[in-house]
GUKEMI-348622 format. One record per residue (C-alpha): residue number from 0; y, z, x. Coordinates in steps of 0.001 Angstrom, whole numbers, plus 524288, in hexadecimal, padded with zeros to 5 digits. Layout:
N
> kollum,py,pz,px
> NUM,Y,Z,X
...
//
This chain:
104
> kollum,py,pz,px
> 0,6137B,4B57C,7A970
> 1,61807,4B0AD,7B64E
> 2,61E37,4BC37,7C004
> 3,6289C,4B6A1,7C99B
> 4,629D2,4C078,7D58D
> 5,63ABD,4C126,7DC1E
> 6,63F31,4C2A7,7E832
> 7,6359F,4C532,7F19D
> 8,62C07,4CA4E,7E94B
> 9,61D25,4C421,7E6CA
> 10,6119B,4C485,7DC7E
> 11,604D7,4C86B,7E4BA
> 12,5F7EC,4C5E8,7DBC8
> 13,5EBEB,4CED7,7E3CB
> 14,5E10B,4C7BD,7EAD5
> 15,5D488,4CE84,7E730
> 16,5CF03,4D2FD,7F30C
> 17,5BFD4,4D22C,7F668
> 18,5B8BB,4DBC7,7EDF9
> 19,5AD28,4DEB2,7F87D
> 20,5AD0A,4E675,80298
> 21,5A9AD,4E07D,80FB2
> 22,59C51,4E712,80ED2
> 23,59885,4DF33,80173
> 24,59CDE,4EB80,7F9E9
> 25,5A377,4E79C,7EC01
> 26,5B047,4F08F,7EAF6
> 27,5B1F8,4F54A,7DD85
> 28,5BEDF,4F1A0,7D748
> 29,5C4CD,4FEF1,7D683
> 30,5C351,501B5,7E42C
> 31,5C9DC,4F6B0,7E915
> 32,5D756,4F5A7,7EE55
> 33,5E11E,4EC10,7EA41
> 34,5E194,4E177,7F352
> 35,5EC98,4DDD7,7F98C
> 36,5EEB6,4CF4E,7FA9B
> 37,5F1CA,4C7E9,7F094
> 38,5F64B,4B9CB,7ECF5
> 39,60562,4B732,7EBD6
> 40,607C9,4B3BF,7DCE3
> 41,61670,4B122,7DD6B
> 42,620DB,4B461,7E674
> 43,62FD7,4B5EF,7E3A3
> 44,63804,4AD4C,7EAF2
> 45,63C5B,4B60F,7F824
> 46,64580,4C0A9,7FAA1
> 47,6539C,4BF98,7FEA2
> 48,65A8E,4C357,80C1E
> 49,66689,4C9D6,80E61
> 50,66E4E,4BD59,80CD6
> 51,666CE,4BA02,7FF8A
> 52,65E6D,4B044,80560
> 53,65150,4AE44,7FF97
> 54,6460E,4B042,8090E
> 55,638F8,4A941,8019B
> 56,62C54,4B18A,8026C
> 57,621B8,4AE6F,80AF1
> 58,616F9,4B10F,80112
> 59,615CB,4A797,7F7A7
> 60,60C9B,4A650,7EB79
> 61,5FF4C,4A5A1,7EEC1
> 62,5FF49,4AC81,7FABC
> 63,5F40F,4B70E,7FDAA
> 64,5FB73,4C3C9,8031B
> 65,5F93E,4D0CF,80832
> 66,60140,4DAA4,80285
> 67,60237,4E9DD,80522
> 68,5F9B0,4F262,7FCC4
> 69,6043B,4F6F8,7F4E4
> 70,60AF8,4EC5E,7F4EE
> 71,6123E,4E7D8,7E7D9
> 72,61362,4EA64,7DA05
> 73,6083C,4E885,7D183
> 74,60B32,4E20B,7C52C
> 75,60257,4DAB7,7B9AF
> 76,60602,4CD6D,7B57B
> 77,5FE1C,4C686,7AA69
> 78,5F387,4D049,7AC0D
> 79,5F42E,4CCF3,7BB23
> 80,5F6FB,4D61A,7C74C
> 81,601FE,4D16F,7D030
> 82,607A1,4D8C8,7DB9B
> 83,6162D,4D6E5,7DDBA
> 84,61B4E,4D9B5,7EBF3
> 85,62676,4D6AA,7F6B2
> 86,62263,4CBA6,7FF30
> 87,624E3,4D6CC,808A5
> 88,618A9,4DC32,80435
> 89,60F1F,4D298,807A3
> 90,6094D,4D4DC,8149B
> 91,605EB,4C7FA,8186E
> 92,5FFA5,4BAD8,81181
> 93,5F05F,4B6C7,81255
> 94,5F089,4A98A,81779
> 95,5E3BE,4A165,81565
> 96,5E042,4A909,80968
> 97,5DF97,4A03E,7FE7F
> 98,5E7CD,4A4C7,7F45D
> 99,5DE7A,4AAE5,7E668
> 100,5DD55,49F77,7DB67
> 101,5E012,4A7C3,7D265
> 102,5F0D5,4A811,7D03A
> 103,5F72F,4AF8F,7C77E
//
């Protein structure tokens, strides 16, 4: 199934996060937060102005963002998690982070 995100709206896929502490200690899984960057999966094509101008995003898929922990709706697709958000919750993009290989 393919999800198309409107407006201003984008599909976020998590980036796992290291899984060690910076001491060498292994975190268990249930004690770990949800991280919050993830890799831009699709975004909708902008938001409008006042005058009904589009304004394009300026995420686009494949980007690595930070987001706000509670950031987004958390929804399942094919057995997959997805956050979708408001470009207006992403807090900024990674640059010089290669992107994950694996794309949903």
């Amino acid at each position: 199934m393919k999800f198309r995100p409107l407006h201003d709206r984008v599909v976020v896929k998590r980036v796992d996060e290291e899984q060690k502490s910076k001491g060498g200690i292994i975190i268990p899984e249930t004690a770990q937060e949800k991280p919050m960057q993830g890799e831009i999966v699709a975004a909708g094509p902008g938001g409008r102005d006042e005058s009904g101008k589009l304004t394009p995003l300026d995420v686009k898929a494949g980007d690595i963002v930070l987001f706000g922990k509670w950031s987004g709706t958390e929804v399942k697709i094919d057995g997959t998690e997805y956050l979708i958000m408001k470009e207006s919750d992403i807090m900024g993009v990674l640059e010089g982070k290669p992107a994950s290989k694996k794309s949903a």
